[in-house]
Structure formats: structure tokens, C-alpha cells
N, C-alpha and C positions, 0 to 999 in steps of 0.2 A: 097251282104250280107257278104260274105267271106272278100270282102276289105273291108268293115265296121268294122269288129270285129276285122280287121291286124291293120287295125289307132286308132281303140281306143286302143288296145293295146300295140301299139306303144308310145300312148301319155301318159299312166299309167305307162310303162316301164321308158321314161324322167322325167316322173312325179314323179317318185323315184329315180331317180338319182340323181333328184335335190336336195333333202333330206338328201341322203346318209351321214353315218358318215362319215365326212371328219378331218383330224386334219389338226391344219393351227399352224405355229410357230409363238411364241411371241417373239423370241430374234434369231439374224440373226446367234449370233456367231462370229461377226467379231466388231461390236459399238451397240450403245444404240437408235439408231432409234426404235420408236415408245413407249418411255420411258421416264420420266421426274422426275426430285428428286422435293421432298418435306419434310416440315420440317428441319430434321438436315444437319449436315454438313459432314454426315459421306463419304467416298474416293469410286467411284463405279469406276469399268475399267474393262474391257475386258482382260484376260488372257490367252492364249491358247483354246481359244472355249468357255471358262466359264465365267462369270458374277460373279467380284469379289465386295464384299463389307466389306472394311475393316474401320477396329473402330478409332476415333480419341476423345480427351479430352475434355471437353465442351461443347460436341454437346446432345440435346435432340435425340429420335429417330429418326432413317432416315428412309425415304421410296424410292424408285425407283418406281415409277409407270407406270402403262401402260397410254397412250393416250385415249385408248377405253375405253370405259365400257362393263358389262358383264351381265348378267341377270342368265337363262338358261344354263349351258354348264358341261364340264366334264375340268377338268385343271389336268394336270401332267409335274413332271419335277423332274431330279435330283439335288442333296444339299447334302452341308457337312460341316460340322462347326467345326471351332477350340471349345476343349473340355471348357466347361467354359461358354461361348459366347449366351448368350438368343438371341433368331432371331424369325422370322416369315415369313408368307406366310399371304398378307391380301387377303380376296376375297370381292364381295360388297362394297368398301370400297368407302369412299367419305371425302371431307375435306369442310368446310364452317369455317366462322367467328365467326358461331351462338354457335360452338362448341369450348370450350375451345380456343380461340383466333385463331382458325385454324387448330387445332390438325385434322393429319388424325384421322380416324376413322371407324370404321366399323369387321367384323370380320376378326379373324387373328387363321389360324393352326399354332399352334406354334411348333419350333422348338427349341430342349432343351437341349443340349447335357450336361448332368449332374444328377447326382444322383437321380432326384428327376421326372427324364424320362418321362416328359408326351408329348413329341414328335407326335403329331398329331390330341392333344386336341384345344377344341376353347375356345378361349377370346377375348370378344369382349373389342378392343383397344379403349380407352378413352370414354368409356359410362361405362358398365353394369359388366366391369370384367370377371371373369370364368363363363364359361357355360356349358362347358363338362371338367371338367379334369379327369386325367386317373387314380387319386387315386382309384378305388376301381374295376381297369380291368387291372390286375399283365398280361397277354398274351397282350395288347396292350403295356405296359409300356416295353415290351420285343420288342418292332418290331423292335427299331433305333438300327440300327449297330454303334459303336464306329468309327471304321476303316471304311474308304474308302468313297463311294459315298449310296445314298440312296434315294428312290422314292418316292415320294408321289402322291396321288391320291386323288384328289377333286369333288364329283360330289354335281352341285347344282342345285336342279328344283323346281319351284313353293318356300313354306316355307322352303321345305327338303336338308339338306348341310352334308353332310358325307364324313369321313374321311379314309385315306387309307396309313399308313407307309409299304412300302416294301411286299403290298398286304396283312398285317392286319390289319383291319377293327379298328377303333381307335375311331371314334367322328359320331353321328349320333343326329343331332338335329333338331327341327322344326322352325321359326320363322320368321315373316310378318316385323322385323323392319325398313332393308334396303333390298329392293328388287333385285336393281342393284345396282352397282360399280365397280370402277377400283380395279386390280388386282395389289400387291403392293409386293416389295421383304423391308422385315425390316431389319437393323442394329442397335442392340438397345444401347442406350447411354451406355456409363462405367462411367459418372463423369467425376472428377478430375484424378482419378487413373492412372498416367503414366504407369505404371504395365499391361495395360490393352489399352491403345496405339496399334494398327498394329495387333488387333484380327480380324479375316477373317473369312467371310459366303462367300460359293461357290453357284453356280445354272447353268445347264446346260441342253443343250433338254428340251425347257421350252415351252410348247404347249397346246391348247387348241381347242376342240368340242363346236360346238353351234347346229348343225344340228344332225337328226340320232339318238337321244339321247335315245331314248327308245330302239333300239338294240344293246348298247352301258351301258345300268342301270346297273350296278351289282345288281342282287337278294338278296332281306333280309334275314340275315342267324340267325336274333335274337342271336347274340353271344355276343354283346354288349348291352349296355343299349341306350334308346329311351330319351332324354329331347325336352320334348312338352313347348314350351317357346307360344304360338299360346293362348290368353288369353281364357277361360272357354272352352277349345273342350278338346276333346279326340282322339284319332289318333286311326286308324287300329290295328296298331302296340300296343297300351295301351290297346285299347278294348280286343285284344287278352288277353294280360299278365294278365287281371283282374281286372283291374285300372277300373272306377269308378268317374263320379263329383257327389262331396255332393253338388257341388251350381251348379246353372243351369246358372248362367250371368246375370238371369234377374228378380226371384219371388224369392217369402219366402219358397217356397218348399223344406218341409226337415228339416226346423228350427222350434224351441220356443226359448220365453224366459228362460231362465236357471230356473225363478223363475215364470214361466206364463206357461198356457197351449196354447197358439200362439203366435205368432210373436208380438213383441210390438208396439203397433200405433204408437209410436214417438220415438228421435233417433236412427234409423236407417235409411240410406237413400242407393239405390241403385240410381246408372246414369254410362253411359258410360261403363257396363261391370264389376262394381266395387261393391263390398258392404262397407257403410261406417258406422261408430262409430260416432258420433257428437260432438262436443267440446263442452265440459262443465266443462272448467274450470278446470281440473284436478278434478275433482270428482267423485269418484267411481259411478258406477252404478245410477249415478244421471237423468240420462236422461231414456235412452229404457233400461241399463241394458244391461249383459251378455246374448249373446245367446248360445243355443246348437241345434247340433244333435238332430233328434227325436230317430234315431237307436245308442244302445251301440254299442262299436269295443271291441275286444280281442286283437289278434295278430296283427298287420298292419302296409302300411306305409301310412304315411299322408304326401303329400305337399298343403302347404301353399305361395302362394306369396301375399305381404305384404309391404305396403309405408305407414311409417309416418312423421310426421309435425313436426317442430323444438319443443324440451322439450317434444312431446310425450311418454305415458306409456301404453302398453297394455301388450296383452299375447295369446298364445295359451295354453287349458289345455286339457288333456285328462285324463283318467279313473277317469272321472267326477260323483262325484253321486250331484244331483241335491237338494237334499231332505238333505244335512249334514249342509249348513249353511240357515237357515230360518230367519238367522235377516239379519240388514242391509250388506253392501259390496258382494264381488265377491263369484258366488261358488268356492267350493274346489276340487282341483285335480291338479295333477302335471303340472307343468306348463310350456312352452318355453318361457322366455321373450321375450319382445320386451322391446326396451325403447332408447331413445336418447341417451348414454352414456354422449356425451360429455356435456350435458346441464341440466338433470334429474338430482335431487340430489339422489334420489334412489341407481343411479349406486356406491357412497360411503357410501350405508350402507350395511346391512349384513353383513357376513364373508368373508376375501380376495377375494373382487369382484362378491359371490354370487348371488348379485341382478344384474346383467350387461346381454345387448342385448345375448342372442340365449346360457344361460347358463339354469339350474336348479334353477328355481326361490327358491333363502333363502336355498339352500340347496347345489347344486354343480357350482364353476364359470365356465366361459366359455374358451376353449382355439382355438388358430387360426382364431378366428373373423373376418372376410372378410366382411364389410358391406358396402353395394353400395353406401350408401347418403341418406342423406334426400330429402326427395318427390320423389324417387327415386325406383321402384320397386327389393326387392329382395328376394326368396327364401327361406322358412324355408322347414325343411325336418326332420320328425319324425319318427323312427324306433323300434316297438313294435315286439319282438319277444321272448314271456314267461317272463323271469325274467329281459331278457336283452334288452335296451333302449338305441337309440341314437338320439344325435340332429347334425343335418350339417345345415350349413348358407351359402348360394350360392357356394354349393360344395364341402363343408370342415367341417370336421366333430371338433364340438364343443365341446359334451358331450357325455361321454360314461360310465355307469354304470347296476349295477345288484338290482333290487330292492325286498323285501320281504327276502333280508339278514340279520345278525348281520351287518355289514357296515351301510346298508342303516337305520335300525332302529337307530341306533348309529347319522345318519347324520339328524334323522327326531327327536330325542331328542333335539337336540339342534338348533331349527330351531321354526319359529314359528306354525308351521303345529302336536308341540308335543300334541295338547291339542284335536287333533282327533286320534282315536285309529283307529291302523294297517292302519292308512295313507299311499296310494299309493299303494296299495296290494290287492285292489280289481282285479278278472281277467277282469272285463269289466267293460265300464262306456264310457258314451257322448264325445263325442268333443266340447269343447268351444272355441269362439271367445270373447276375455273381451272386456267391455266397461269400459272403466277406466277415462272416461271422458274429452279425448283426441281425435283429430282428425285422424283418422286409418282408410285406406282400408286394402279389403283384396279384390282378386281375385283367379280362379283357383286352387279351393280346392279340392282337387283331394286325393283319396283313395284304397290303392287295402290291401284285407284281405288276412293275411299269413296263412297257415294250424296251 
């Protein structure tokens, strides 16, 4: 019995060894075995122990790639970049034909060394753009040292890819698009600019975990924000904060017509995780109509992600009352557009650009507009807190104003919305999705109420 219990313990004992976090190194320190360039033209060599990548004229970005692929694992290594010099770290990353004629691809920590400091934020390279950047987390935009050398820390398991500059927490996000990939060191193009010729990204103790992983996790400290990219869920981590889906991915639950006591029989259509608008022509509320919220909000924030079809026009509105326009077109309430810019004629009317994608519809433009494409999923994001109201579009904040002021009444005289009194100054009111007669999804409309 005794030697029974010594071998099975014996074999439990190897049986975790096997496991063990182990780090294994990606770059020897002496040449580039197990690495391959892709894309540009940019200069890689080995210098004193480090992995140099210096910038040359003409060239798109360059990547250094690993051989392997990666799925599961923990990645760290030190970097130092001439001041100036955009670079990255890709992880998952993958390159095909299908994509932009070959463009790598996939996600990338970026590394920034410049004003605008978001040193260990993600962007995902040649699809979807920003996904975390560090605009609105001033203690992460502090972690990059100027001077000298600097660490980064990548852990990526299942959706979950989180960020790590010099041990502060920077990028935490969720996302099913690319599972695996190869691990890529960027040199990003300068152009033409001779000026910009012979700028250098460093990398050094450049290693990686694939085993062990769970006694190796760094624990959630909730000190940064959480982006659930994962289509209609909710994460632990959101469930905590107070988040909230108004759509479920798959029924009417939770909606009417704006102008109906249910859901409208005809267009609206869900498939795939999506809720859609119908094409009709560009004609307002010609088909199913605006829908809303059953529940009003006060305080909150709302995201919205959002793909539409070339010449597309929609909108999100909120502090919607249902019951102020009873004849034909959309209800009334403040609005986030949506719209085609470059093909809507919409986008050239109003005042200086007021009707344009992710502004204040007929009332304030939009500024720093980041939009991924057409048919293209991207990000609205709405910010209800008393008087004050913001809109961001995949990360970056578009609109910011005070509303129930002299300013704001001032900007709703001269707008077509004059002809409803104390417009926009309700403390609560629906959230709508328009049907403006254009082809529009929406997914993962997700809400969490402020105090």
C-alpha cells in the first residue's frame, strides 16, 4: 500500500514538473535564428546582445517575426526606442493575401516614445485599428521611461491579452478574432523623410511561457479599464463594474418600436449575433421604424458597436421621449450619428460638419474621428454624467459638451430640434437605435448606470 501511494506520488510529482512554468528564449543574442522579416525593408542586426531595427526611406512597416506561433503564453522582453520612432510588439499575429495584399496583421502593444505616451496600449495592425489606448489611464501613459531600457509584459490566455510597461498594468482586453500567431518586432515606415533615415528600436531578453500559466497570471487589480471586444457577453470583470447588455444576441427582449408597443413584425432582422435595420431606400422609418429601450437611463454609459453599408445613415439617440414626435420620421432625442461621410450627402449639410459620423447630430461636429470602414465593425461610446455628455468612436473622444446651459440652448436655437422646447434636458429618456432606411447592424449594446 505504502509503495502504492510513493508511485502515485511520484508520478503526480513528474506530472508537474511537466507543467512547470518554464521560460524558454526567443532570440539567442548572438543572430536571428528562429526569425524571419516580413513586409518592409527596414535594417534588423544584432548589436551587442540586442536586436536592432533601424528605419530606412521607402519602406512600408517592417516586422521580424518568429517561426513559431503562439496561442496561450506570458511574453516579456526589454526595448528602447529612439525618441520619435512609432514601433511595436505584435502578438497573434498572422499575414495572408486575403488581407490587404499581405499585410501582416493581428494585434500589436504599441510602443510610443512620444507625447502622446500610450506605450503598451493595443492596435490592432491592418484590420480594426485602436482597441485600448491609454487616453483616459494618465498612471499607465506614465509607466515608459524616456531614458534607458524598459519591460514589457504580455500575458495572453483564451480571449484575455493584457498589458504590462515596467510592471504597470496598461491594456486589458478581450477578443476571439485571432486566436493564435506569430510574435513580430515592428519598425514602422517614416516615408520619404531622409530626416528619419537610421532611427533605431532596441529588444533584448526576449522570452516567452507557454506552460505553468496559471501560477504565473498576474491577479486582477481593476486599476484599468476592461474592453470586452467578445460579441454580446459580458465578462466577470464588467459584471462586477455594473455593465449590463440591453440586447441579448439573439430576441427582441427589452425593445419596442419607438412608435409601437412591441417589436415591429417587419424590418428588423437579427442573424449571426447582429441586430439589423433593413434597406429601404434611404427612407426614414419606412420599414420596422426606430426602435427603443423599454427602460429610461439617467446617468450612464452606453456602448454601441456598429457596421454600416456604403451611403448608409443611421443614429443612436438617447434621452428619448417617445411620445414628442407622433407624426411621421424618427423620434426625438439627442443623437450620435452614424452616416457614410464620405458618400452621404448629409455629411455637407448642417453647420461646419455638424451632421458627420460620431458628432452631435445638427448641433455639435465631431472632432478626431477614427472610423474603421465600411462593413467594418466599430465602437460608439456614450458618456451620460448630469449635465455633462461625451461621445468616443473606437477610442477617441469626439464630442464633449454640457447640456441644459445657455451654450447648449443657444446651439439648440439654431438647429432644427428649436421647434421642441427644453430639448435635450430631460433627466431620463429610452435609448434608440434609428431606422433611417439604410442597411445598419448593431451588436453588443452594453450599459452600466452611473450614480
Amino acid at each position: 500500500m505504502h509503495h502504492a501511494l510513493a508511485t502515485v506520488a511520484l508520478l503526480l510529482v513528474s506530472a508537474a514538473s511537466s507543467v512547470a512554468a518554464t521560460w524558454h528564449p526567443l532570440f539567442n543574442g548572438r543572430d536571428l535564428t528562429g526569425w524571419e522579416q516580413r513586409n518592409g525593408q527596414a535594417l534588423y542586426t544584432v548589436v551587442d546582445g540586442a536586436l536592432v531595427g533601424t528605419t530606412v526611406t521607402g519602406s512600408p512597416n517592417s516586422f521580424l517575426c518568429t517561426t513559431a506561433s503562439y496561442g496561450d503564453f506570458i511574453f516579456e522582453c526589454e526595448f528602447m526606442a529612439d525618441w520619435g520612432l512609432n514601433s511595436g510588439i505584435q502578438v497573434r499575429s498572422e499575414q495572408s493575401p486575403a488581407v490587404r495584399g499581405g499585410r501582416v496583421h493581428g494585434y500589436q502593444v504599441e510602443i510610443d516614445p512620444s507625447d502622446r505616451a500610450w506605450t503598451g496600449g493595443i492596435y490592432d495592425e491592418s484590420r480594426r485599428g485602436w482597441l485600448q489606448t491609454l487616453e483616459a489611464q494618465p498612471a499607465s501613459r506614465q509607466a515608459y521611461q524616456k531614458e534607458g531600457w524598459n519591460r514589457v509584459r504580455v500575458e495572453a490566455r483564451g480571449p484575455s491579452i493584457r498589458t504590462w510597461v515596467n510592471g504597470i498594468p496598461c491594456a486589458d482586453i478581450l477578443d476571439t478574432t485571432t486566436p493564435r500567431g506569430f510574435i513580430g518586432l515592428q519598425v514602422h515606415g517614416v516615408g520619404n523623410d531622409p530626416a528619419k533615415a537610421g532611427m533605431r528600436v532596441r529588444w533584448k531578453d526576449i522570452r516567452i511561457m507557454t506552460t505553468g500559466l496559471d501560477a504565473e497570471w498576474t491577479k486582477e487589480t481593476g486599476t484599468i479599464p476592461q474592453y470586452n471586444y467578445v460579441p454580446n457577453t459580458i465578462s466577470d470583470r464588467e459584471r462586477a463594474d455594473g455593465w449590463k447588455l440591453l440586447w441579448d444576441g439573439r430576441t427582441t427582449t427589452g425593445w419596442r418600436g419607438a412608435k409601437l408597443e412591441t417589436f415591429p413584425a417587419a424590418g428588423w432582422e437579427i442573424s449571426d449575433g447582429a441586430l439589423t435595420a433593413a434597406e429601404a431606400g434611404g427612407f426614414e422609418s419606412r420599414m420596422g421604424g426606430d426602435i427603443v429601450t423599454m427602460d429610461e437611463y439617467a446617468n450612464f454609459i452606453l456602448t454601441v458597436d456598429f457596421r454600416i453599408t456604403a451611403g448608409a445613415n443611421s443614429g443612436i439617440k438617447y434621452f428619448v421621449d417617445p411620445g414628442l414626435n407622433k407624426g411621421e420620421g424618427s423620434a426625438i432625442g439627442c443623437e450620435f450619428q452614424i452616416l457614410d461621410d464620405a458618400v452621404h450627402e448629409d455629411a455637407t449639410k448642417g453647420v461646419n460638419g455638424n451632421r458627420k459620423l460620431a458628432g452631435l447630430y445638427d448641433l455639435i461636429p465631431p472632432q478626431h474621428v477614427r472610423f474603421n470602414g465600411i462593413d467594418e465593425w466599430n465602437r460608439a461610446t456614450i458618456v451620460v454624467n448630469g449635465r455633462h455628455v461625451e461621445h468616443w468612436l473606437n477610442g477617441f473622444k469626439t464630442v464633449e459638451y454640457e447640456r441644459a446651459t445657455q451654450m447648449w440652448r443657444a446651439l439648440v436655437d439654431h438647429s432644427k430640434y428649436v421647434v421642441w422646447p427644453a430639448f435635450g434636458e430631460s433627466p431620463r429618456g429610452h435609448i434608440l437605435l434609428q431606422d433611417h432606411g439604410n442597411r445598419v447592424s448593431f451588436r453588443s449594446i452594453k450599459l452600466r448606470q452611473l450614480p
